[in-house]
C-alpha positions in Angstrom: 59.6 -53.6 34.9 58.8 -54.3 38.6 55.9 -55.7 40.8 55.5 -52.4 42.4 55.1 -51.2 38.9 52.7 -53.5 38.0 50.7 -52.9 41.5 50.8 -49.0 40.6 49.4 -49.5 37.1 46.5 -51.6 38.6 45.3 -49.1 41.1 46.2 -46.2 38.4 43.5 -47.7 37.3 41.1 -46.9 40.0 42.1 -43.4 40.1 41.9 -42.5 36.8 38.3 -43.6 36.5 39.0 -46.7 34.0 37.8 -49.3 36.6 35.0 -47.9 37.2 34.0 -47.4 33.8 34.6 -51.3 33.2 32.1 -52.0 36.6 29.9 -49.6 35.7 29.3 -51.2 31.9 28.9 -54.8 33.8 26.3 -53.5 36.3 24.6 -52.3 33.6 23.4 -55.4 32.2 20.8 -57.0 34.1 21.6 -60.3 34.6 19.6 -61.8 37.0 19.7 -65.7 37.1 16.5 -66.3 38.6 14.6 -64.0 35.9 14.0 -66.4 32.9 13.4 -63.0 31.2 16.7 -62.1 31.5 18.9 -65.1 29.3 19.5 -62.2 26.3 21.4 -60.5 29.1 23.2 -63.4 30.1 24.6 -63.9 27.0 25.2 -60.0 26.4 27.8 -60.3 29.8 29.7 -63.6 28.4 30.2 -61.6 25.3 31.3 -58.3 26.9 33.8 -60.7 28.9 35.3 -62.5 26.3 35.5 -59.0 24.0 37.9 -58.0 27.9 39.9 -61.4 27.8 40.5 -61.3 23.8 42.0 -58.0 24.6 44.4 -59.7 26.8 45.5 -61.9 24.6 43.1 -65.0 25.8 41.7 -67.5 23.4 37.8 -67.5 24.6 35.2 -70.5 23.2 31.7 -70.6 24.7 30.7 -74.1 26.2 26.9 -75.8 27.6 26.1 -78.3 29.8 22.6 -79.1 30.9 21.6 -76.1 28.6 23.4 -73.6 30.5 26.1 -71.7 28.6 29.8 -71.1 30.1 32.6 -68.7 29.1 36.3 -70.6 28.8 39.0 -68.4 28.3 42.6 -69.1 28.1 46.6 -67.9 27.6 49.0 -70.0 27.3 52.6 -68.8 27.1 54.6 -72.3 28.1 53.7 -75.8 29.1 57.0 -75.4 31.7 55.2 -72.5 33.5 52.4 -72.4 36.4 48.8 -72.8 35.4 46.7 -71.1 37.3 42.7 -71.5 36.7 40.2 -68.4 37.8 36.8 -68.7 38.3 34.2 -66.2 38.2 29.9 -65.6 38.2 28.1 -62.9 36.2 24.6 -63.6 37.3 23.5 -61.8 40.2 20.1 -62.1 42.5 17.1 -60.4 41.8 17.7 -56.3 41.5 14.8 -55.5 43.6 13.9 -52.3 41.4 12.6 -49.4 43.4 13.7 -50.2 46.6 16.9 -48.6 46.7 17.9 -45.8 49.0 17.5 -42.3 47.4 15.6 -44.0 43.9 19.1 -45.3 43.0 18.9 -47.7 40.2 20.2 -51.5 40.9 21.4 -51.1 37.4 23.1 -47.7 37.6 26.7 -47.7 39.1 26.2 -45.0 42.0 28.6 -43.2 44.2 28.2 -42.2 47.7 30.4 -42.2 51.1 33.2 -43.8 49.6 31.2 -46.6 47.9 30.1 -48.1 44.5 26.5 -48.5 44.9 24.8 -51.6 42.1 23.4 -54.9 41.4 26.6 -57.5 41.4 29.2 -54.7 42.6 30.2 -57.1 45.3 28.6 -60.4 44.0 30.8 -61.4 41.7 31.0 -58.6 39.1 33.4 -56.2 41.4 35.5 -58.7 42.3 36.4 -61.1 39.2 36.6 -57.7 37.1 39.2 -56.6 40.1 40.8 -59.8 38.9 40.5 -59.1 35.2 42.0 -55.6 35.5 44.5 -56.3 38.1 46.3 -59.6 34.9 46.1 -56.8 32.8 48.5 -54.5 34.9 50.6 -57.1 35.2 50.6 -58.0 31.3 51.4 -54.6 30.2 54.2 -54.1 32.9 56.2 -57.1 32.4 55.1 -57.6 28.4 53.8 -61.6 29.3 52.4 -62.9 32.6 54.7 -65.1 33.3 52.4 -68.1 34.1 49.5 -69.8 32.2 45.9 -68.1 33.2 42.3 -70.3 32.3 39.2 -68.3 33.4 36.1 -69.7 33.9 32.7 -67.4 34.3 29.5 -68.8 34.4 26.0 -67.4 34.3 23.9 -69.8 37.2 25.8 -69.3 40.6 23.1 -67.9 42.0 20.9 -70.6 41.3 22.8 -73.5 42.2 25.3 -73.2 39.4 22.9 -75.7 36.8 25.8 -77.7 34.5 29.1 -77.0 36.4 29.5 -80.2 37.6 28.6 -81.9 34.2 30.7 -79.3 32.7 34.1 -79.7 34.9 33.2 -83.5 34.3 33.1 -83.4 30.9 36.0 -81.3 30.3 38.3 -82.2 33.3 41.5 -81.8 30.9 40.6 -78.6 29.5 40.8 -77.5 32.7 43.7 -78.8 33.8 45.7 -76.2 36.4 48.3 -76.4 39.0 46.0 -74.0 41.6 43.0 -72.8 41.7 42.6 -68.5 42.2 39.4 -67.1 42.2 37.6 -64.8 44.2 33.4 -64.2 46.0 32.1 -63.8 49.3 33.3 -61.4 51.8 36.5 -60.9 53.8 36.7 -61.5 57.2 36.2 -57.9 58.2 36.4 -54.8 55.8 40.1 -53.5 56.4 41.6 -57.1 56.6 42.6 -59.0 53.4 41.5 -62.2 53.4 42.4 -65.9 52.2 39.3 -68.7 52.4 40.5 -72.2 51.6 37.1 -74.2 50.9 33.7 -73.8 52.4 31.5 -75.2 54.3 28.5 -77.3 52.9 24.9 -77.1 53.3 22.0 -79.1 52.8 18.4 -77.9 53.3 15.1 -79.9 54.0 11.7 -80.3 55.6 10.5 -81.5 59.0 6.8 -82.3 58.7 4.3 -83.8 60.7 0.6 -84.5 59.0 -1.7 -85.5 61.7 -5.0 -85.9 60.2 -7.0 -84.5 56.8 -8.7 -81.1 58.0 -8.7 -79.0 61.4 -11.0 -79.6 64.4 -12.8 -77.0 66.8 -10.2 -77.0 69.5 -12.9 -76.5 72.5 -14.3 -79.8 71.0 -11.6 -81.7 70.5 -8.9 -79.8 72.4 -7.1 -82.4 74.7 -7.9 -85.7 72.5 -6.4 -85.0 69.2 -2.4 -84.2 68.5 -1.1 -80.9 67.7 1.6 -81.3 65.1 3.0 -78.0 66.2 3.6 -79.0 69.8 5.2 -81.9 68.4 7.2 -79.8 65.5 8.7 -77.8 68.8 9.7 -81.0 70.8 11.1 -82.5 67.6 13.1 -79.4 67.3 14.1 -79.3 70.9 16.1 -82.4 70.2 17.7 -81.5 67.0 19.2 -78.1 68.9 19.1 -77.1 72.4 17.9 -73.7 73.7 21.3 -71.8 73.6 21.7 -73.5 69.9 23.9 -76.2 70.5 23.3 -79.2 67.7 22.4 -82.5 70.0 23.1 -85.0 66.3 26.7 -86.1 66.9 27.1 -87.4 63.2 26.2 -83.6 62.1 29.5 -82.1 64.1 32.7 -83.3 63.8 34.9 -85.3 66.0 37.2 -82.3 66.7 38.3 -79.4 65.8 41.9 -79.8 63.6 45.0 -77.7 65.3 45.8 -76.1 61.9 42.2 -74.8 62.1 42.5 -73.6 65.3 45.4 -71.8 64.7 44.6 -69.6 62.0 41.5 -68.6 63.2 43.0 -67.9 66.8 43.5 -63.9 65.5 40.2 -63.8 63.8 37.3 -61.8 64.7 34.0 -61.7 63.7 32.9 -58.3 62.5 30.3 -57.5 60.7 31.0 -53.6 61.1 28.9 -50.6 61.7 26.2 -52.7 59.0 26.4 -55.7 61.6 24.3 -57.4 63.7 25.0 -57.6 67.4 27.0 -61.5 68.2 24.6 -63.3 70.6 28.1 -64.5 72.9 26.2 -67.4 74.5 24.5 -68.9 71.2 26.1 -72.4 69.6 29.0 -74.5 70.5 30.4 -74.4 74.1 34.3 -73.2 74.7 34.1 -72.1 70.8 35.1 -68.6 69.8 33.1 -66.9 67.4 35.4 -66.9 64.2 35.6 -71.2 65.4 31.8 -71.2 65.2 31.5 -69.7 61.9 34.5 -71.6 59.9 35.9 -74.0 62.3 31.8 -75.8 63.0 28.4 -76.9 62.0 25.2 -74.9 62.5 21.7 -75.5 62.2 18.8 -72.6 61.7 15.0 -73.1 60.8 14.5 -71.1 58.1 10.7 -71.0 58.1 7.4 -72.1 59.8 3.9 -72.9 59.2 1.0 -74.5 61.2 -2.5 -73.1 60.8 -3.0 -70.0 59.1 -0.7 -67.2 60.6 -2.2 -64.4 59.1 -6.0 -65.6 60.6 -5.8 -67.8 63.4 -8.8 -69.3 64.3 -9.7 -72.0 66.9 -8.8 -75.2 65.6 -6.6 -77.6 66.1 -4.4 -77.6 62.2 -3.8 -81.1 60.6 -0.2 -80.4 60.3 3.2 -78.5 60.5 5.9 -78.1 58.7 9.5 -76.4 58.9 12.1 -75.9 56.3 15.5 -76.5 58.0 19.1 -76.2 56.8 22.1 -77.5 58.0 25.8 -75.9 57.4 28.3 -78.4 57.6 32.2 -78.6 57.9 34.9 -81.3 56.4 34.3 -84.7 58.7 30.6 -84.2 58.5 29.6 -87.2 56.2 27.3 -85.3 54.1 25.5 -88.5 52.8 24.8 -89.5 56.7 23.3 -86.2 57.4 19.6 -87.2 57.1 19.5 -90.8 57.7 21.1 -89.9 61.0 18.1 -87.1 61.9 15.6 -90.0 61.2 17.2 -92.0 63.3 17.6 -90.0 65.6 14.0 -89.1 65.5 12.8 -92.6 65.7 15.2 -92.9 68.7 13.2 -90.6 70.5 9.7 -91.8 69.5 8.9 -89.2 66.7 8.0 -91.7 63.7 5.2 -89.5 62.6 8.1 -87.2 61.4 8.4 -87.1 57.7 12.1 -85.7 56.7 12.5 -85.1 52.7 15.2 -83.0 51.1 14.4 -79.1 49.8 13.3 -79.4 46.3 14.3 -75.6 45.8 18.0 -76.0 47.4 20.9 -78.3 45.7 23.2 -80.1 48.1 26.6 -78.2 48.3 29.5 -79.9 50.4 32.0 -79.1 52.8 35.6 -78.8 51.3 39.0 -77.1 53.0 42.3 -76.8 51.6 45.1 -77.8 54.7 45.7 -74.2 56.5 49.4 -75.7 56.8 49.4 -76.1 53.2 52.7 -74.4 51.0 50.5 -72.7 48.9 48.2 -70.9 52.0 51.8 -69.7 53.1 53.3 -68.3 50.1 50.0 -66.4 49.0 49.8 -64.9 52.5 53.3 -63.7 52.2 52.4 -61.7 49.0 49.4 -60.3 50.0 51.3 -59.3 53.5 54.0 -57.6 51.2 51.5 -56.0 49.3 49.7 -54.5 52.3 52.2 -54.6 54.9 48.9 -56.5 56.7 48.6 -60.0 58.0 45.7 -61.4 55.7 43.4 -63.4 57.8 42.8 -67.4 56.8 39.6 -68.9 57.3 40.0 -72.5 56.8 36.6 -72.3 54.4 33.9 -69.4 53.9 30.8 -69.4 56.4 28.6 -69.7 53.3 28.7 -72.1 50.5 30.5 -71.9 47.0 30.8 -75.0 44.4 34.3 -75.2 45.9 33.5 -78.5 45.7 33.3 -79.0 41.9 37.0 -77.4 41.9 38.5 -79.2 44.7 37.0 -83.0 43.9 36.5 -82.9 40.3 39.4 -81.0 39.3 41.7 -81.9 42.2 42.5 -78.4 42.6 44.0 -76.2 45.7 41.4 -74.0 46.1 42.6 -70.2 46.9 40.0 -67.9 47.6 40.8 -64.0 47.7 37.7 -62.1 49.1 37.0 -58.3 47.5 33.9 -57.6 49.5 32.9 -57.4 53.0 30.3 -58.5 55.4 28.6 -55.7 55.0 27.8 -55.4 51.7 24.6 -56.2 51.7 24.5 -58.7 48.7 21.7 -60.0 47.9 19.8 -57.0 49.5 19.2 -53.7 48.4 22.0 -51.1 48.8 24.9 -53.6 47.6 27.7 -51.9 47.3 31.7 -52.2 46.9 34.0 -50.0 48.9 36.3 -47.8 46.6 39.1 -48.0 49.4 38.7 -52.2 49.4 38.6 -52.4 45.6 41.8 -49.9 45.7 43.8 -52.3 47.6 42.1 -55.6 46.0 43.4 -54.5 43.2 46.8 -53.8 44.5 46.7 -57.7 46.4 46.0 -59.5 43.1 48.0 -57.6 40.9 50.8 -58.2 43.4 49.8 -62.0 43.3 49.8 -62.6 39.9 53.0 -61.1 39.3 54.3 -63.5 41.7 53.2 -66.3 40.1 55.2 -65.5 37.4 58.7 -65.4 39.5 59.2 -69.3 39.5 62.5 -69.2 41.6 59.5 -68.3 44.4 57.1 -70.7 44.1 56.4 -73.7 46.4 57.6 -77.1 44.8 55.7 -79.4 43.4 52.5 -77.7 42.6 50.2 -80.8 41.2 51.0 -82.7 44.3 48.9 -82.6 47.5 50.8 -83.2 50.8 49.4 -86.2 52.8 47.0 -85.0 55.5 49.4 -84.5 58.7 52.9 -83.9 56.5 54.8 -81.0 57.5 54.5 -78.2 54.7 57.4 -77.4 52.9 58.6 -74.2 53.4 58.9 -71.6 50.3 61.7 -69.6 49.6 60.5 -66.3 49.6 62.4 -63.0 50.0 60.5 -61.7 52.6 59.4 -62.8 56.0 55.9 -62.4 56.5 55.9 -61.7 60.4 58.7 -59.1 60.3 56.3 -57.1 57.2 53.4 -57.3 59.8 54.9 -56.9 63.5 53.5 -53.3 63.9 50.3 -53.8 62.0 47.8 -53.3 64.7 44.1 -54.9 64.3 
């Protein structure tokens, strides 16, 4: 009975074909979230998921809020040990049948150049079976986990998770943890392990100007009346400047925190071979790219319209419009973000402007677990012994996650531990996992939760938050997490 035992027996796993059976049984069942076809298959993947935890010994009950169903599984071995609460989504985007390289099936695991090929391989399927699999190496190595687990799937992630925050409301005590372990979104690069604390918010809305009721024959009237797209592109021009700097003070914050800059000082953006090309002089001044990305606010119009684009024809349109989004950090007051782009707007003599919130996208915000924090430390020490690599810490995901639900409703540390990589292609065709990642994610969390299960290890005082600015405490470990990783070389 040993953690490299238990680490063994989780990638034995991989190699003996029994992981891939499991993935290839939930990529089989479509799914989708935005298909209102598809709610029979919804419920067929809760029900192959609690059939997996049951097996495990977890006691499973299905819950609703705001008529969308949730899976709640727990095991409970002693009220004295850690309680740690995992997270996970079984829904997945649209397949986009037919449009797969080589005819391969969304719904068909595939192999090719060292890679899973499916719908959900990456998001979230892969990685919270990873997390599944890897508990149950650790279960039948040591004969108990050692700590309490409570897993949480739901079916709606991918449409704004409808009901999570009713449900955590609701049921705040059932889900009552010491940390929060779960894992979605991509690593920071495809051979580094990663650790993401929070993530940043987003909010998306409209910028429309409505000039008059119908167009006008611009060699008539060319010169007298308003074009609301000239005026869309000035209104713009103040929002960002032309090297995409964000000119709102209240949509940035005050500074960049030390512990942020810290962490992401060895960071570096790469998207790999899959990648696009970093524009170096786009966005904040004297910010490095990994600063931009998790350290930083950004703004992108997301679409355009003014006239008909597909068959212009000489007159002057009525109006424009442009659907905007903004990604914001922690000390971004999220419910300042639009009153302060009208005022801004009415500052510079834009009151024609007419600003209303997305009706298609929910509001998600901005949360981030202190880099400094006990926790952060002693998780990157076990997933440096694991690996013998330095994981990287992003402060919070580029992207957004209802981190939020976890970290303000639940009062939870939020730990997030990546199994995919940027590029995956999620949400694309072509989404695949690497078999060489999902080796060695399987490796990091087996190695993780059999740590949470050596108490002598873990930080003190779990439930307890440390004041923002206190000095960590250091845990006591048996390893030193720079000596593991002096020769590791990026």
């Amino acid at each position: 009975m040993s953690r490299r035992a238990a680490i063994d027996r989780a990638t034995n796993y991989l190699d003996s074909g029994v992981f891939r059976a499991l993935l290839s049984r939930l990529v089989a069942i479509q799914s989708e979230s935005q298909n209102a076809e598809c709610k029979e298959q919804n419920a067929d993947y809760l029900d192959c998921l609690q059939r997996m935890l049951e097996e495990l010994g977890f006691e499973c009950r299905l819950l609703t809020a705001a008529d969308a169903r949730f899976l709640y599984a727990e095991r409970i071995e002693s009220r004295e040990l850690l309680t740690v609460l995992g997270y996970g989504h079984g829904d997945v985007v649209r397949g986009l049948d037919g449009c797969w390289t080589g005819g391969m099936s969304p719904w068909i695991l595939a192999e090719a150049d060292g890679r899973w090929y499916g719908r959900g391989t990456a998001d979230n399927k892969g990685q919270h079976a990873i997390n599944i699999t890897s508990l149950r190496a650790v279960l039948e190595t040591r004969g108990r986990l050692g700590f309490n687990a409570k897993f949480l799937i739901e079916m709606g992630e991918e449409i704004d998770s409808p009901g999570l925050r009713e449900l955590c409301t609701m049921h705040g005590d059932l889900f009552r943890a010491d940390l929060f372990v779960a894992s979605d979104g991509p690593r920071l690069s495809e051979h580094r392990p990663t650790i993401f604390l929070g993530s940043r918010g987003c909010i998306t809305f409209d910028i429309s100007i409505t000039a008059r009721e119908g167009a006008h024959h611009s060699g008539n009237w060319g010169g007298l009346l308003s074009d609301p797209a000239v005026q869309l592109a000035h209104v713009l021009a103040t929002i960002v400047s032309s090297t995409g700097r964000i000119l709102i003070p209240a949509w940035v914050p005050t500074e960049l925190p030390e512990s942020v800059r810290r962490v992401l000082s060895d960071c570096d953006v790469d998207g790999g071979p899959d990648g696009p090309t970093i524009d170096p002089e786009w966005g904040e001044p004297q910010l490095s790219p990994a600063e931009q990305v998790y350290g930083w606010s950004s703004f992108d119009v997301l679409a355009m319209k003014c006239g008909n684009p597909e068959a212009p024809v000489n007159a002057i349109p009525p109006s424009a419009w442009a659907r905007c989004q903004l990604r914001f950090v922690v000390g971004v007051d999220p419910d300042d973000i639009l009153p302060a782009l009208r005022h801004h707007l009415s500052r510079h003599g834009f009151d024609m402007v007419t600003v209303t919130p997305s009706p298609d996208d929910g509001l998600f915000l901005a949360t981030r677990l202190d880099p400094d924090d006990p926790w952060v430390r002693w998780a990157e020490a076990s997933i440096a012994r694991t690996t013998q690599k330095i994981p990287a810490i992003l402060p919070n995901l580029g992207g957004s996650l209802p981190n939020d639900i976890f970290a303000n409703i639940l009062k939870l540390r939020t730990l997030w531990v990546p199994h995919a990589h940027p590029g995956c292609r999620q949400h694309a065709t072509d989404e695949h996992l690497p078999i060489a990642l999902a080796r060695e994610a399987l490796g990091i969390m087996a190695g993780l939760y059999w740590d949470f299960g050596e108490k002598k290890t873990l930080p003190p005082a779990p439930r307890d938050f440390l004041p923002a600015g206190e000095t960590a405490v250091e845990p006591t470990h048996g390893y030193e997490l720079r000596s593991i990783c002096r020769d590791v070389d990026w």
